[in-house]
Steps between C-alpha positions, in 0.01 A plus 500: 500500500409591152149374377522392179790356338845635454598694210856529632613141358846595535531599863587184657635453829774361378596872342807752668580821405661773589570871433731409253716694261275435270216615630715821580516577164165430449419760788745765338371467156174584586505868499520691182509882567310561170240209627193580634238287677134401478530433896780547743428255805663578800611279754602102435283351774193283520299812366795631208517141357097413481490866327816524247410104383139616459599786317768349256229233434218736344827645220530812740878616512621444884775589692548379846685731707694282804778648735654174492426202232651278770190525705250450215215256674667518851309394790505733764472291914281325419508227211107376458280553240132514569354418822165567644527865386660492231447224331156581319763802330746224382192348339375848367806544410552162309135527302604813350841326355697621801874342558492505830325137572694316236848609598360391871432162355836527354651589808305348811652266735202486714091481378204489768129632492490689806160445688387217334264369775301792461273684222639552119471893568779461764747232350758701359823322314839562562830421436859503637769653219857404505586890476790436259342282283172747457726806440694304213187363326305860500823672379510214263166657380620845484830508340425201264385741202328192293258376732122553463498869350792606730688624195279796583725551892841680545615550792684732644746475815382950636397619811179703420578860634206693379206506191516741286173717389352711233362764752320814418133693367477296220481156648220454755539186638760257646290199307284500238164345643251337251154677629190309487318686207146670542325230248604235811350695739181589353422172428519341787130387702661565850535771644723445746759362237447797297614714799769263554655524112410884579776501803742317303473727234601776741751342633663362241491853295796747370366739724518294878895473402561844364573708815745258662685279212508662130718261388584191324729271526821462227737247656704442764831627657759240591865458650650243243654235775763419231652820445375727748368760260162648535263402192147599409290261322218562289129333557165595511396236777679445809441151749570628877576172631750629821406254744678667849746701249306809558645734722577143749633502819620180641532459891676267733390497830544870594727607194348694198637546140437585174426180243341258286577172663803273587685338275472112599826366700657841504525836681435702155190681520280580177440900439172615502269666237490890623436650192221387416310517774606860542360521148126297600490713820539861280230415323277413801513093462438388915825349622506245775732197604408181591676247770680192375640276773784266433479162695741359674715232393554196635804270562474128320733407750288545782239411407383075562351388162359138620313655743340656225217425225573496134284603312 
């Protein structure tokens, strides 16, 4: 899947882990009250690991908020990486020193080039995970603090309730945007770019953010998982990574509740992020949901595997 070599050595397919008590403590020593962050990442999904490991790489200080460490990596229905639409972003991905693509080489049982009879721009690679044995190699990764700058990661077994914000007069936007400067505009022969840089400029100003969102961001407010308690943490940079956390409803057939997902092999359901989006939706961020089906599993058992192909 990857497209270059790996630079996980030590993930082998021979490797097992679990969420042992060691890497409980590892979890519960994370937080220091008196600790702050250069980035608080949160949610341990596809998106929370490719940020927090590219974070801890360039020396920045990163915490990786998860509610459970247990689930670090998990593969939710459906356990492929890449495909025909996807797998150009596993590449991506990989060429910008992503994990994603060498934990899947790690972790594959199955590798085919979808479409292969056809053009290059519609091939697309992907590959079938063993679901335990991905979820143990990328929280491998994580919680093993020595491993290609991820001294830099703690993480932290919360439940992300809310941000918390420097609001008021004196602070006039949410983020501070770098503004194309007058010098770039002026010289440039076009213009139709010059208009262009002109609109950015605009948009990107103090004064398109000042009506709705004078404020900044300070860190993050969290429900330690551990110990119950309610703990703020200090950053100037926060990583939204909630995948269907955010305000998500799950629904079975006609029945409608409150959630982030399933648990896998059990009836426990996964609390959602309301909070936050609460928080995005005060401050006039558009919120939507989008539909994520679960397939339908299949019985081995009935299923007739010489009448079938291997591939």
């Amino acid at each position: 899947i990857s497209g270059r070599g790996s630079i996980l050595p030590a993930l082998t397919r021979s490797y097992t882990a679990t969420t042992s008590t060691a890497q409980r403590e590892v979890v519960l020593k994370a937080h220091d009250p008196s600790k702050s962050y250069d980035v608080i990442v949160i949610g341990g999904g596809h998106a929370g690991s490719e940020a927090a490991t590219a974070s801890a790489r360039t020396g920045a200080r990163t915490l990786l908020l998860t509610q459970k460490v247990s689930t670090l990596g998990e593969l939710s229905c459906n356990p492929s990486i890449g495909g025909i639409g996807k797998g150009h972003l596993v590449r991506e991905i990989d060429a910008l020193n992503g994990v994603m693509g060498d934990v899947a080489d790690a972790s594959g049982i199955h590798f085919r080039m979808l479409n292969r009879r056809k053009g290059p721009a519609v091939r697309g690679p992907r590959a079938q995970m063993d679901r335990d044995l991905y979820k143990d190699n990328m929280q491998h990764l994580l919680l093993n603090g020595d491993w290609m700058g991820m001294e830099n990661l703690s993480v932290l077994e919360a439940s992300a309730e809310d941000l918390l914000l420097e609001e008021g007069e004196g602070i006039e936007t949410l983020t501070p945007f770098s503004e194309p400067g007058s010098d770039d505009i002026s010289s440039s022969s076009n213009s139709g770019e010059a208009s262009r840089l002109e609109k950015a400029k605009a948009s990107s100003s103090a004064k398109a953010n000042a009506d709705d969102r004078r404020a900044r961001i300070r860190g993050v407010v969290a429900i330690d998982s551990a110990t119950n308690e309610r703990i703020e943490i200090e950053s100037s940079t926060v990583v939204l990574t909630t995948g269907t956390f955010l305000r998500g409803v799950l629904m079975i057939g006609h029945e409608r509740y409150s959630g982030g997902r399933h648990l896998r092999d059990s009836e426990e359901v996964e609390p959602p992020s309301v909070g936050l989006a609460l928080t995005l939706e005060r401050f006039g961020f558009p919120l939507g949901r989008l539909k994520t089906g679960t397939p339908a599993r299949l019985d081995g058992r009935t299923i007739d595997w010489d009448a079938c192909n291997i591939q």
